[in-house]
N, C-alpha and C positions, 0 to 999 in steps of 0.2 A: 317396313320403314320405322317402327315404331323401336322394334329391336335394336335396328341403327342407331336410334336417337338416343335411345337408354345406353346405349352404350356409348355414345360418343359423350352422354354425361358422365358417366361414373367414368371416364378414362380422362376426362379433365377434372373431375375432385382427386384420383389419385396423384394426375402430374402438380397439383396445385399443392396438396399437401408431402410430396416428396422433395418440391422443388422450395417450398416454402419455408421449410427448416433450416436452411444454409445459415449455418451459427456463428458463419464468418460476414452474412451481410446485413452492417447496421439496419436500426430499425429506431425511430421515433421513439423514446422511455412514455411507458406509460405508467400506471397503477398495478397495474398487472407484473408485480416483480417477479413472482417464480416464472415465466413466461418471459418476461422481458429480459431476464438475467440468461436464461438458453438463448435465447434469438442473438445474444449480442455480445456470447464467448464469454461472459465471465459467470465464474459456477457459482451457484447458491451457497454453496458452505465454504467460500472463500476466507479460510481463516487460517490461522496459528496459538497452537494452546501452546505449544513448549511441552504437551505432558509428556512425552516419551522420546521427542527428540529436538534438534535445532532446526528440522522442517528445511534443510534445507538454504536456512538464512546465510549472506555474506556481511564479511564487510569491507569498510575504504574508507580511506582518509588514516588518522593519527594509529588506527590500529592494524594498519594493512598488517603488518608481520607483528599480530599479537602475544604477548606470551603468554607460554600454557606451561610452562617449566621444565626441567630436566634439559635447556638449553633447546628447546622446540618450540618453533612457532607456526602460527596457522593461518588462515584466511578466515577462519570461522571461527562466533563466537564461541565462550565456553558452554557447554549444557550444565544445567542444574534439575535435576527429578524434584528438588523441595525448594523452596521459597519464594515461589511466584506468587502469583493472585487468584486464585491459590494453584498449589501442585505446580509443573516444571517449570520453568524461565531460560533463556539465553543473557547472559551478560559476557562484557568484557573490557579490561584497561589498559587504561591507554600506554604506549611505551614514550609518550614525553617531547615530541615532534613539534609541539606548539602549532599544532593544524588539529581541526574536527575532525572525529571520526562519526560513521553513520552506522547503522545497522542496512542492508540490502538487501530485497527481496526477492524472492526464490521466482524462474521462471512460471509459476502458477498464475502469480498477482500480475505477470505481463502479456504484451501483446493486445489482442482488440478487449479493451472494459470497457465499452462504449457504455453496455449497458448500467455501470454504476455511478452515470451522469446523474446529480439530484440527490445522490445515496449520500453514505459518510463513511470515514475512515476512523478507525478506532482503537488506540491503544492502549495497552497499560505501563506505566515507564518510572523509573525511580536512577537516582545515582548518589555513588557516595566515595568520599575525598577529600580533597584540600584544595587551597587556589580560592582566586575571586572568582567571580560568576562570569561566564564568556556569552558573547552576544551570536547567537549564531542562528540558521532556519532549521525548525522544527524539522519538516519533512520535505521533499524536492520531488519533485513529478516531471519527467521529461520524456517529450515523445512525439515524433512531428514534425521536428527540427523546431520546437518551442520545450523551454523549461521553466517549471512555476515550482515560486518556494512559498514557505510562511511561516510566519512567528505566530506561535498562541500564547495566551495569557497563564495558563494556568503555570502555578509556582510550581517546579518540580522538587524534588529534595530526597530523604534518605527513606520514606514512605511510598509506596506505590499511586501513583495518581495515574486517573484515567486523563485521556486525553482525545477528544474528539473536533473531529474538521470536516466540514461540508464539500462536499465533491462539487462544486457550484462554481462558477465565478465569481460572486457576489461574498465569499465566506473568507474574504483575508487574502488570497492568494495573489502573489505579484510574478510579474513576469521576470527571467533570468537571476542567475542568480550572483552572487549573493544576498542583494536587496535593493530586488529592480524598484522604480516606482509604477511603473505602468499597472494598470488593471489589467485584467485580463477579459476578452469577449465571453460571450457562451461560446461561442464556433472555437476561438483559442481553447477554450479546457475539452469540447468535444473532440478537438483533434488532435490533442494531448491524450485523451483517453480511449481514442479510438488505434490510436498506434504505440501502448503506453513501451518507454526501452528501459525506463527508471523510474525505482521507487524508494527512496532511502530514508528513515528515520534519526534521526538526532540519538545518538550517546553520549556524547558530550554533553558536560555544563559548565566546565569551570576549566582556571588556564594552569590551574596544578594536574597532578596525578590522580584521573579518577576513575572510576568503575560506572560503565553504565549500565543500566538491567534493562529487558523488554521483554513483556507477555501479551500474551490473548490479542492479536493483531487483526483485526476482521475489517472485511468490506460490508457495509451493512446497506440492502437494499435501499430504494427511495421510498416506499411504502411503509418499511419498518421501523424507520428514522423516528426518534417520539422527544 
């Protein structure tokens, strides 16, 4: 009986921890990021250096059919090995359309990121050109049948500036786009980031002809937030 018992224990610790990793079903954020980040599909080293290539990156809007020269165009930024922040970068300019272009992210950054509810998103971005300044949202998250955009503060210009935004409801984000006024719930960003389909960055700044850059793009857990 005893053998029974023992073994009816240890055959429920293995089903509990076979059954309990499923990386597709959310789970409450806790403190526990490397842990919280498995449990909830999105990987710890969720990031983009640019050192070696464009990772992948799309884009849309002003630069769908970007030019790259010799009479070719792309969907994708150009790569650059030198002048990032530091080492590689993606940039690209505009062909003149008088619409935003965004930089896109690579299927990595989508699908369930439940777990980088509480986290932050983080980039580095610069641009350079002519033209006034255009009014447009930083970054757009949509996923749900809900889309949240937001403007930050930080002055961008011909210098690299970081730029960080809280994965939160509460850190700017408005609902639709292009400049809903509604807040947004926690339950609206959770289920925006639980089924995320979009993630586009701002390259644009101005309503001339201009170049945007972007590096080091990281989802940064909630724990490591500082």
């Amino acid at each position: 009986m005893r053998k029974l018992a023992f073994l009816f224990v240890a055959f429920a610790l293995v089903a509990v921890s076979f059954y309990g990793c499923d990386e597709t079903t959310p789970t409450e954020p806790t403190d526990s990021d490397e842990i919280l980040l498995k449990a909830n599909g999105t990987r710890a080293r969720l990031s983009s250096t640019f050192d070696s290539e464009n990772d992948g990156w799309t884009l849309v809007g002003d630069a769908d059919y970007s030019w790259t020269g010799d009479w070719n165009y792309s969907l994708y930024p150009q790569y650059a090995a030198t002048g990032g922040n530091p080492g590689g970068h993606i940039r690209v300019t505009d062909v003149g359309k008088q619409m935003a272009f965004f930089f896109q992210a690579p299927p990595k950054y989508l699908g369930n990121q439940y777990g980088a509810y509480g986290g932050m998103l983080q980039y580095d971005v610069k641009w350079t050109g002519s033209g006034t300044p255009s009014l447009n949202a930083d970054v757009i998250l949509a996923g749900g049948g809900i889309t949240l955009v937001i403007i930050v503060d930080p002055t961008v210009g011909a210098d690299w500036t970081t730029v960080r935004i809280g994965l939160t409801e509460d850190a700017g984000w408005r609902i639709k786009y292009p400049f809903g006024s509604n807040i947004p719930s926690a339950e609206d960003m959770k289920t925006v980031l639980k089924d995320l389909h979009v993630l586009r960055i701002r390259g644009e700044y101005s309503n001339g002809i201009d170049t945007g850059y972007l590096d080091n793009v990281r989802i940064i857990p909630k724990g490591q937030v500082k």
